[in-house]
N, C-alpha and C positions, 0 to 999 in steps of 0.2 A: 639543050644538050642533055641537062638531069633529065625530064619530061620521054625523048628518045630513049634512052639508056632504062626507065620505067618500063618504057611498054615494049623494048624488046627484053628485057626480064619476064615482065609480066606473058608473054607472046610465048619463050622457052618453057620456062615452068608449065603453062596452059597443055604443050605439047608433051612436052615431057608427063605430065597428071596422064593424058590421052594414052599415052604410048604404055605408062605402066599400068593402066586398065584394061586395057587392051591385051597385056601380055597374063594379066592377073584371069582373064574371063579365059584363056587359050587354055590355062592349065586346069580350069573346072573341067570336071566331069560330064561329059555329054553322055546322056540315057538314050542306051539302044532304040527304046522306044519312051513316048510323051503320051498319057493320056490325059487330058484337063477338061476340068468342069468349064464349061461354055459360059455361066452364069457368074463364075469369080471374075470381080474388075480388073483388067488389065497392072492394074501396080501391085494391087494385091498378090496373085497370080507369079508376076514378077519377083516381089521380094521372097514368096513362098520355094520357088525355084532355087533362089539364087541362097538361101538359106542351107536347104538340103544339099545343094551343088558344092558348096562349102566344105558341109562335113561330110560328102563321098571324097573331098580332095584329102583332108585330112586323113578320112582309112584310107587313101591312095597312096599318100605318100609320109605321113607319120608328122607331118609339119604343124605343131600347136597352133601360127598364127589362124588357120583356117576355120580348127575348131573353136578357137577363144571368138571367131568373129561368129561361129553359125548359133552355138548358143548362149540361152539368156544365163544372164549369173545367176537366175533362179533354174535353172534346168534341172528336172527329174527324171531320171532312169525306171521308169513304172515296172522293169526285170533287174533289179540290181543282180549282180550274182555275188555269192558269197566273197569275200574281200577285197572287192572294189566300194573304192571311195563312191558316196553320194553327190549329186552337182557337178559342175564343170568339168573334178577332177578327175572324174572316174576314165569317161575316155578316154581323158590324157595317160594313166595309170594304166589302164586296158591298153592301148594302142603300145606302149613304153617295153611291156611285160610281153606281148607275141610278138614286135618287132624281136625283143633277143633272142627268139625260136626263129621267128620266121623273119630275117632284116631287109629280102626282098618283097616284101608282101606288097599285094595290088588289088585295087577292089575296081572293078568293071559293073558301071551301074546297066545292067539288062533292062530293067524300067522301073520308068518312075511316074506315079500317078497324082496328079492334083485335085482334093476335091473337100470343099466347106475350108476349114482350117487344118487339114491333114497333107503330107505329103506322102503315101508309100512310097518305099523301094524296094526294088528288086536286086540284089546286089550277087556279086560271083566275084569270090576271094581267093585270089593263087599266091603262090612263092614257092619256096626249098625251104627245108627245116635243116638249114645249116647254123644254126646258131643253138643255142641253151634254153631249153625247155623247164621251170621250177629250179629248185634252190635246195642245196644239202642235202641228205639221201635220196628223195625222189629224182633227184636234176636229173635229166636226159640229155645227152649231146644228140642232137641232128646229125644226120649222116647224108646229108644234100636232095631227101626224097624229094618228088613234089607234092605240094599239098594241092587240093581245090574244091573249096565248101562250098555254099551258098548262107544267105542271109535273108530273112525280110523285116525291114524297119516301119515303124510309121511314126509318123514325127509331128507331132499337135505345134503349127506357129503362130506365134503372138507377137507382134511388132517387129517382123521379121524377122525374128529367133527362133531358133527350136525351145520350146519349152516343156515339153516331154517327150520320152521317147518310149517305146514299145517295141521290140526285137524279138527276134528268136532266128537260132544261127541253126546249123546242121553242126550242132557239136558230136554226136557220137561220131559222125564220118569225120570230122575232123579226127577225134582222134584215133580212129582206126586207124588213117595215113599216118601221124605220127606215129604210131607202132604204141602207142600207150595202152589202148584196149584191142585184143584180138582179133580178127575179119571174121 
């Protein structure tokens, strides 16, 4: 009867693991378009994807578990921008600070390319700048516009983490739509 009572535990859980992987891979980010090097091995290839996919879910939806899982605790921001934290933190700081401008934000990966130990992306970032822009005389209230930038990343992986990273965003159109610099 213990032996029974084992292996349908054992049998639930197996399912239950399945079902929340399952639901965990539904909320990654799928790229408009996939261009891969033919010559990366198949796991390789894999963890490189599912690396990136990670942290397009994270700017998707602002949830640290994704980015704590995509990169390494050595990660380097190779553009840091002036006051953002170095390593892990900064995304999570970055992501923290334009969710309270923009708390609808959403990043739509356009494409994403595979090749050596690099992933590009392509990314296209929308929302409403209904929330708080900076702090004490600078602060700007949002007044619900829409915003919608672009980005390109490329992201150096190493044991299936990102371990660098390289960006550059369309910040002046960004903040033209925010009304911060002039059209």
């Amino acid at each position: 009867m213990k032996n029974l009572a084992r292996t349908l535990l054992a049998t639930s859980l197996t399912a239950l693991s399945a079902c929340h992987a399952a639901h965990a891979a539904e909320a990654l980010p799928e790229p408009a378009s996939l261009v891969v090097d033919r010559s990366l091995p198949a796991a390789q290839r894999d963890a490189m994807a599912l690396a990136a996919r990670r942290y397009y879910a994270f700017w998707n939806t602002g949830e640290a578990p994704y980015a704590q899982a995509a990169l390494s605790p050595a990660f380097i921001d190779r553009n840091l921008p002036a006051g953002r934290p170095q390593g892990p933190e900064g995304p999570l700081f970055a992501s923290q600070q334009f969710r309270a401008a923009v708390p609808d934000l959403r990043a739509q990966v356009e494409e994403m390319l595979l090749v050596g130990d690099r992933v590009v992306g392509r990314l296209r970032f929308t929302g409403h700048f209904s929330g708080r822009l900076g702090s004490g005389a600078n602060a700007r209230q949002g007044d619900g516009r829409a915003i919608d930038f672009i980005a390109t990343d490329i992201y150096r992986i190493e044991s299936g983490q990102i371990a660098e990273n390289w960006h550059l965003e369309d910040n002046l159109g960004l903040l033209q739509q925010l009304g911060v610099v002039p059209r």
